[in-house]
C-alpha positions as CSV (number, residue, x, y, z in Angstrom):
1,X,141.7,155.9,134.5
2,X,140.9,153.4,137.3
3,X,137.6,155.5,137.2
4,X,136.6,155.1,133.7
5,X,137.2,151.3,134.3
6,X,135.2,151.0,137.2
7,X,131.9,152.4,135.2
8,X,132.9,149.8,132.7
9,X,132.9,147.0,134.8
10,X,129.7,147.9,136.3
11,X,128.6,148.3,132.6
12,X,129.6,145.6,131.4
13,X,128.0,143.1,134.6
14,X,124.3,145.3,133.9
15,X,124.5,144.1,130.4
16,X,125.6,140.6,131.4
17,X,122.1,140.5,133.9
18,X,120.1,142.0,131.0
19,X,121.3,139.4,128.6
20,X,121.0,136.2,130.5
21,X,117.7,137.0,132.0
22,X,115.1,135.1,130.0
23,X,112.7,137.5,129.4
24,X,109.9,134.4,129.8
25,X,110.9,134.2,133.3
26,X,109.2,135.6,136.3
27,X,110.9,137.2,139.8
28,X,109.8,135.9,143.1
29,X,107.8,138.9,143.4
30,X,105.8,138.7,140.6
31,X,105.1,134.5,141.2
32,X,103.7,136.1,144.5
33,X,101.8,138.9,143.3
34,X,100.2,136.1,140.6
35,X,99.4,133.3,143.6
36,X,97.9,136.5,145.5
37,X,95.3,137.6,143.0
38,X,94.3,133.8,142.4
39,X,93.6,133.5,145.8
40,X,91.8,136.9,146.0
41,X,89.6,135.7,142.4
42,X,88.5,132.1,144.2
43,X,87.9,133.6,147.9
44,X,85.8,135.6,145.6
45,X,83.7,133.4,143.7
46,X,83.4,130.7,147.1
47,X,81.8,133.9,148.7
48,X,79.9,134.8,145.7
49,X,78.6,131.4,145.6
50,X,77.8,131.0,149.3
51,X,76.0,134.6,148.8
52,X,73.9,133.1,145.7
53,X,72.5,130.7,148.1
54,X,71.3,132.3,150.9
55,X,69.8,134.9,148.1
56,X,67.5,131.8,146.5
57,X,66.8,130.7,149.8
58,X,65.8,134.1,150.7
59,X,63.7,134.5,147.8
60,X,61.8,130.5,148.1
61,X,61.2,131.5,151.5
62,X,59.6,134.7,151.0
63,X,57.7,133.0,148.5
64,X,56.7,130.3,150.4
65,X,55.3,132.9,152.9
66,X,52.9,134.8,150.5
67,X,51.7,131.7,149.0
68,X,50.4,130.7,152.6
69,X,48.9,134.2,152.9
70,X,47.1,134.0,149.9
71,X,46.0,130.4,150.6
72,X,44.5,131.8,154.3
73,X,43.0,134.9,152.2
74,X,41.1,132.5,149.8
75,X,39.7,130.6,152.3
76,X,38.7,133.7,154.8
77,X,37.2,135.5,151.8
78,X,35.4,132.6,150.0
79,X,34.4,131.0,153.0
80,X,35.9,127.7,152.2
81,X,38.3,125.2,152.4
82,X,41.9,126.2,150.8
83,X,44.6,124.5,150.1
84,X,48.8,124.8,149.2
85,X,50.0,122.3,147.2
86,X,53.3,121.1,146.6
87,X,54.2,118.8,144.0
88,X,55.5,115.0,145.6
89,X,56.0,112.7,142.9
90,X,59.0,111.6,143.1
91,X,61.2,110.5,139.7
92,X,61.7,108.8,137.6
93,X,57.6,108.2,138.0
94,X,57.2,112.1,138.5
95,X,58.6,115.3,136.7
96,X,62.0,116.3,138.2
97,X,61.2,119.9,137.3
98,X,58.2,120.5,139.4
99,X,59.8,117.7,141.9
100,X,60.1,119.5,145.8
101,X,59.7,123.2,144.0
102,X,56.5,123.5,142.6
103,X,54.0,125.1,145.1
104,X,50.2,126.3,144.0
105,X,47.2,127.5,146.0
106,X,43.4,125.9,145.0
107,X,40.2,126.5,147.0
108,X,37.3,124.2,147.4
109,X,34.4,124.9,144.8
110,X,31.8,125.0,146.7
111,X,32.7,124.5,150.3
112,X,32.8,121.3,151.7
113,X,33.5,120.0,148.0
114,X,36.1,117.8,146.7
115,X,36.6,119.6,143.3
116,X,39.5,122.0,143.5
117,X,40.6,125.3,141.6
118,X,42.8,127.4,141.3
119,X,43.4,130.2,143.0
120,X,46.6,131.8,142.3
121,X,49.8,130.9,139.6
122,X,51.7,128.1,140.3
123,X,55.1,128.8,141.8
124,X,58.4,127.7,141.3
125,X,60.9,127.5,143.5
126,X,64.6,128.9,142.8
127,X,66.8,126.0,141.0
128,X,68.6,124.3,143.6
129,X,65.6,124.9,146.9
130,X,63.7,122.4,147.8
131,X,61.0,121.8,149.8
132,X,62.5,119.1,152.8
133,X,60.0,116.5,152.6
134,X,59.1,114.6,155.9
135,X,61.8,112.2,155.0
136,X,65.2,112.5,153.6
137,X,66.1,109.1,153.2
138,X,68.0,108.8,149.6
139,X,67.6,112.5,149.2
140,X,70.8,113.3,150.9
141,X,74.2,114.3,149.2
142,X,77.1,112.1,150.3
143,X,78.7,112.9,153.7
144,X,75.5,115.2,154.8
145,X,74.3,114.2,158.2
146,X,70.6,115.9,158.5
147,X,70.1,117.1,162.4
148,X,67.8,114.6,164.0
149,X,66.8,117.2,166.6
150,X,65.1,119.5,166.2
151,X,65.1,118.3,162.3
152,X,64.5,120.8,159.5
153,X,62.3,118.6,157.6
154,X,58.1,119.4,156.3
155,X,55.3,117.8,158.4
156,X,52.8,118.4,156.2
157,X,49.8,116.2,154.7
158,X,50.1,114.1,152.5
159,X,47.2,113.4,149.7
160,X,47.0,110.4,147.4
161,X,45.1,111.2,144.2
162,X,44.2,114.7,145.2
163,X,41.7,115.6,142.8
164,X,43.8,115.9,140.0
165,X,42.7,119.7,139.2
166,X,43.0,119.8,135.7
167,X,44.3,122.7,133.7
168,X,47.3,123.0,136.3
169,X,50.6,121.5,136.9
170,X,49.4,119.2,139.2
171,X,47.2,117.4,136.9
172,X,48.3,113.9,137.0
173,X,50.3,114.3,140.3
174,X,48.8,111.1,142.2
175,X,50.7,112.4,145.4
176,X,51.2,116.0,146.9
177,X,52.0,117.2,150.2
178,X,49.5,120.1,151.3
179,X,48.1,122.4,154.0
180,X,44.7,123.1,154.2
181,X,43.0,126.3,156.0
182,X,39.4,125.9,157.3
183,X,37.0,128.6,156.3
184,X,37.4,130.6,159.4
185,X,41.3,131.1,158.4
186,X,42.5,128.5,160.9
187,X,43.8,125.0,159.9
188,X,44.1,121.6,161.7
189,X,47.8,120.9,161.6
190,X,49.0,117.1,161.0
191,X,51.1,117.4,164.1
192,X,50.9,118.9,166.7
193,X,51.5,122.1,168.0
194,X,52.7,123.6,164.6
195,X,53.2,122.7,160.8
196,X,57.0,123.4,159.9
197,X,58.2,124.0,156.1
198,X,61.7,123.3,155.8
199,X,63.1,124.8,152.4
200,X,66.5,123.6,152.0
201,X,69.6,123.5,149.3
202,X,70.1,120.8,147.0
203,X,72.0,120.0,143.4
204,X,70.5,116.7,141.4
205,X,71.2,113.4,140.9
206,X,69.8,110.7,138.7
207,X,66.8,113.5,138.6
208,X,66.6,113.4,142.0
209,X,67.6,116.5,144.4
210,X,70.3,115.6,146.7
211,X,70.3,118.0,149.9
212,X,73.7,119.3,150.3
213,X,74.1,121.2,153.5
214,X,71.6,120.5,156.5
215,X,73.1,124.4,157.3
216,X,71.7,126.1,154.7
217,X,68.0,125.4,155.8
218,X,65.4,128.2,155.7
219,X,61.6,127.9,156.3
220,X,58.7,128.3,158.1
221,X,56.5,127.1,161.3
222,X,52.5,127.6,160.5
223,X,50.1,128.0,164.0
224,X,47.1,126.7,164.3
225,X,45.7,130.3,164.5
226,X,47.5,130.9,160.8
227,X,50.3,132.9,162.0
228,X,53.1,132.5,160.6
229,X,56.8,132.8,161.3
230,X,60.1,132.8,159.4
231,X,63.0,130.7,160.5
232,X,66.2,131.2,159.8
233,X,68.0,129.1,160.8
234,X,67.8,124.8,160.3
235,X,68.5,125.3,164.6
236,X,65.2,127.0,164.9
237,X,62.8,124.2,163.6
């Protein structure tokens, strides 16, 4: 008898739990198994992002490279002066599209000339690179310091009404930066003893790219002699 009650009482208190459980709630272990997974999902997707960058600035970088290679090439193989242009008008006057990413390669026709073709496709860099100009004053994201030394920034030339080739992207552009290689292969640099090309993160504002992380700098440094090497790092300029 006291045996049979016993089961009963332990019957009776499972049903008891069963019915006042709401069966909307949660037990501590499955609130922590939830906050788990959610941290999990946006670790994921901050790494996935950081890993998107560092692809596109991969990718402009190893653009940027070939385009210089090509631009050497035409002037080595047409025996004249060749040039990589990249697009500085800045908005709202110029086109924030082409703004810091677009990037073309033109040769003088004939040497010593000041009418320019083209020589290759223009280029565009991957949304959110941009080519560093020299300066970076009102192109910098709030709170981003940019390294004063070494700084990852572009020395390059800078040409007011370059020719205006028509037929190209550029035609119009009353400012671009450039690099120009002498007929031999070899170029003059604006500053000595190298030309760096900083290529650098950004998102936009008021049409305007805003550089976001004076980390995430990639790039190159140009020799006199036309060798080139890839930097890596925004240290390394």
């Amino acid at each position: 008898m006291f045996r049979a009650n016993r089961h009963e009482i332990f019957r009776l208190k499972a049903e008891l739990c069963t019915r006042t459980r709401s069966p909307a709630g949660f037990t501590l272990l499955e609130l922590l198994v939830v906050v788990g997974l959610i941290t999990l999902l946006a670790a994921g997707v901050g790494f996935a992002l950081r890993d998107n960058a560092g692809s596109a600035l991969t990718s402009a970088q190893n653009s940027l490279g070939s385009l210089l290679g090509q631009a050497r090439a035409q002037a080595a193989v047409n025996q004249t002066e060749a040039r990589l242009l990249i697009y500085a008008v800045r908005p709202p006057s110029g086109d924030a599209e082409k703004y810091l990413r677009l990037l073309q390669v033109f040769r003088a026709e004939p040497q010593g000339s000041t009418t320019w073709v083209a020589a290759g496709a223009p280029v565009y860099l991957p949304r959110g690179i941009y080519v560093v100009p020299p300066s970076t004053t009102g192109l910098l994201a709030s709170g981003v310091v940019w390294p004063a030394n070494p700084s990852p920034v572009s020395n390059l030339g800078t040409a007011a009404n370059p020719g205006q080739p028509t037929g190209t992207p550029f035609n119009g552009a009353n400012t671009v930066f450039f690099l120009q290689f002498n007929a031999d292969g070899t170029f003059t640099p604006p500053t000595q003893p190298y030309v760096k090309i900083a290529l650098a993160t950004g998102t936009v504002a008021n049409s305007v790219p805003q550089f976001n992380n004076a980390g995430a700098v990639r790039g190159v440094l140009l020799r006199p002699s036309g060798a080139v090497t890839f930097v890596s790092d925004a240290t390394g300029f």
